[in-house]
N, C-alpha and C positions, 0 to 999 in steps of 0.2 A: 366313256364309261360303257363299260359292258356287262347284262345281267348273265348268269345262268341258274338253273333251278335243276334240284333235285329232291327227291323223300326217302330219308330214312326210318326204316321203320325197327323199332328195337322193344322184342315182347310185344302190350299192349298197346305201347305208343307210338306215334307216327310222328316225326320230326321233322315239318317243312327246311329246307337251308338252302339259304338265294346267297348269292355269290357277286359281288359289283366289282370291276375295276377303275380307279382313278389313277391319274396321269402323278408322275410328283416331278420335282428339280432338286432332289437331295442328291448331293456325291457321297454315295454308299457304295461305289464300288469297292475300297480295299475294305469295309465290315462283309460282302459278299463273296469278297476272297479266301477270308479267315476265317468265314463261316464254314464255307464251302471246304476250305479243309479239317477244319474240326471236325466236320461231318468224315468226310473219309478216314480221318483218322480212329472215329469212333469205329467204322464200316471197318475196317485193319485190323482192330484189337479183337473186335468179336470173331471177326473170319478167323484168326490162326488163333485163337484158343473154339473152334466149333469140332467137336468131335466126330471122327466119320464110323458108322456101325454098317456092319453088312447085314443085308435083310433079300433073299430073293437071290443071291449073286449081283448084288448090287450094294453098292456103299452109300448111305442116307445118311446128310449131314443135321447133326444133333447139334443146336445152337444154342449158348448156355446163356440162360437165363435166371438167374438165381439173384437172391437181392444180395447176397456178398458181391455177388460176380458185378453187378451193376453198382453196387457203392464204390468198387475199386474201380471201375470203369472211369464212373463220374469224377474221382480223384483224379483218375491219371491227367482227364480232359482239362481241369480247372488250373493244371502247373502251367502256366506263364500266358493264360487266358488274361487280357487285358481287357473284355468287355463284361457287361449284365452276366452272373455267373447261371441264370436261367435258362441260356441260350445254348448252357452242355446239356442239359434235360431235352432240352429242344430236339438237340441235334442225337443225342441217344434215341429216345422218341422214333426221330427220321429213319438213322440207320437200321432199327430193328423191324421198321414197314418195311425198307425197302431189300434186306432179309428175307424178310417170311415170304413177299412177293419171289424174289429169288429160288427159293426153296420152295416154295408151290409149281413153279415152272419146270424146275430139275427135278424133280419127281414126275412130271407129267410128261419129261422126254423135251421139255424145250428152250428149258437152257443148258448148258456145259457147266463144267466143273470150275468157273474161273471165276474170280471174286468182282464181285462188283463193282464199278468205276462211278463216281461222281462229276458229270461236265456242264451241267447247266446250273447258274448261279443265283441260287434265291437263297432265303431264312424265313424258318417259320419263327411266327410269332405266338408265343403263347401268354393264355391272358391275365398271367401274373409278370408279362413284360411289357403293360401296356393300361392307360388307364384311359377312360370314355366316359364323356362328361358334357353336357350341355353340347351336343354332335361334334366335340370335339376328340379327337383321337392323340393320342400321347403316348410313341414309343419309345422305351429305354432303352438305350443303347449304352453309355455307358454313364453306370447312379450317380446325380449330382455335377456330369459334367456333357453327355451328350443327350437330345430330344432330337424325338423328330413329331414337329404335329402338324395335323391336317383334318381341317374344317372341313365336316359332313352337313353345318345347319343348310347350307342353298342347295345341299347334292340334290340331284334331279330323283332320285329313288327313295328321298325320304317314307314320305305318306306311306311307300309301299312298304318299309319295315316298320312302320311305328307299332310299338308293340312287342319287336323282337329284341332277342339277345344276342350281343356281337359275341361272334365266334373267332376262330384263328383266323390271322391273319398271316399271309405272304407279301413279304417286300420281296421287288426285282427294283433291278436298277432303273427304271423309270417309271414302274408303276407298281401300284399297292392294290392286291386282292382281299376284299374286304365281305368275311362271311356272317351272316346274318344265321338263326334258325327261331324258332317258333315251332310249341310244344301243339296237335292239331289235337282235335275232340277226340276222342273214342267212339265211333258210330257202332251199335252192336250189329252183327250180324246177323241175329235171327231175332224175332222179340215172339214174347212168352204171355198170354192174357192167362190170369189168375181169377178162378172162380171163389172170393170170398163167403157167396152166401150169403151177406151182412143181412138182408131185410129179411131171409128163409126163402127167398127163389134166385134164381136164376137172371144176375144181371147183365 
C-alpha cells in the first residue's frame, strides 16, 4: 500500500485528499477493456462534433458541451453497454478532463491537432458505483450480478482516515486506488480586536 497526499483548496475551504493503494486478485481485465473503450468512444463522439473557429490566424477548437449534447452523448454510450449504466457518466466525466487537458495544451502550442488516444487501462469509480460500510468497500459492476469487495477494517491506514470521506475510486488490474478527503478548519488570515466599550473604558 501506497499513500499520497495532496490539498485542495476550493474558495474558503481547504480539502485535505490522501490517496492509498491496495493489492486485489479480481480478473477485471476484459470490464478494463470495455471500459477503456467506452471511454474513447465517448473521446470520438465529442472530437468530431467539437467545432474549430479562427481567432488570431489560428483555429481554436470549441468543445460542445451542452446538456442536449451530453444527454444524446450518454444515449449513444448506454446501446449495448452490458455493465453498471453509471460507468457511461464515468467515463463521459473522464473524456471531457482529458479534452480540456487537451485543449489547454493546443492553445499553449504543445499539443497538435490530433485527437486523443486512450492506452492505459483503469475505470473510475464513482460513488453512486459503490457502497462503504463497516471498512467494507463494495463495487458494482454489473446490478444484482457482479461485486467486487475489499475489506479496509485491518488496512494499515485506517486511524489515519478516520473521520474522512471516501472519494473516487480507481480500479487497475491489480490494484485499487483508494481516495479519502476531509473538509480542514478555516484559519483566518488576519484577526481583528473589537473595542466594545462594555464597562465605559477601554478593555
Amino acid at each position: 500500500m501506497r499513500s499520497q497526499y495532496k490539498e485542495v483548496v476550493g474558495g474558503a475551504k481547504k480539502l485535505k485528499i490522501v490517496s492509498y493503494k491496495i493489492k486485489h486478485n479480481y480478473d477485471v481485465r476484459k470490464f478494463l477493456d470495455v471500459w477503456r473503450n467506452l471511454l474513447q468512444r465517448a473521446i470520438d463522439i465529442i472530437w468530431y462534433n467539437t467545432e474549430w473557429k479562427e481567432k488570431d490566424d489560428r483555429l481554436i477548437p470549441l468543445i460542445p458541451k451542452s446538456r442536449e449534447f451530453k444527454r444524446n452523448l450518454r444515449n449513444q454510450l448506454l446501446k449495448n453497454w452490458n455493465y453498471a449504466s453509471h460507468y457511461t457518466d464515468s467515463a463521459i466525466k473522464t473524456a471531457y478532463s482529458i479534452l480540456s487537458s487537451w485543449r489547454r495544451n493546443y492553445i499553449k502550442g504543445k499539443r497538435g491537432r490530433s485527437k486523443p488516444v486512450v492506452k492505459r487501462k483503469f475505470v473510475r469509480v464513482k460513488g453512486t458505483l459503490y457502497r462503504f460500510k463497516d471498512w467494507k468497500v463494495v463495487i458494482t459492476v454489473k446490478p444484482r450480478q457482479l461485486y467486487l469487495e475489499f475489506d479496509l477494517s485491518r488496512a494499515w491506514f485506517r486511524k489515519r482516515v478516520k473521520g474522512c470521506d471516501l472519494g473516487e475510486l480507481i480500479l487497475k488490474e491489480n490494484e485499487l486506488f483508494i481516495t479519502f478527503r476531509k473538509p480542514e478548519r478555516d484559519v483566518p488570515e488576519k484577526k481583528i480586536a473589537w473595542d466594545l466599550n462594555l464597562h465605559g473604558r477601554i478593555l
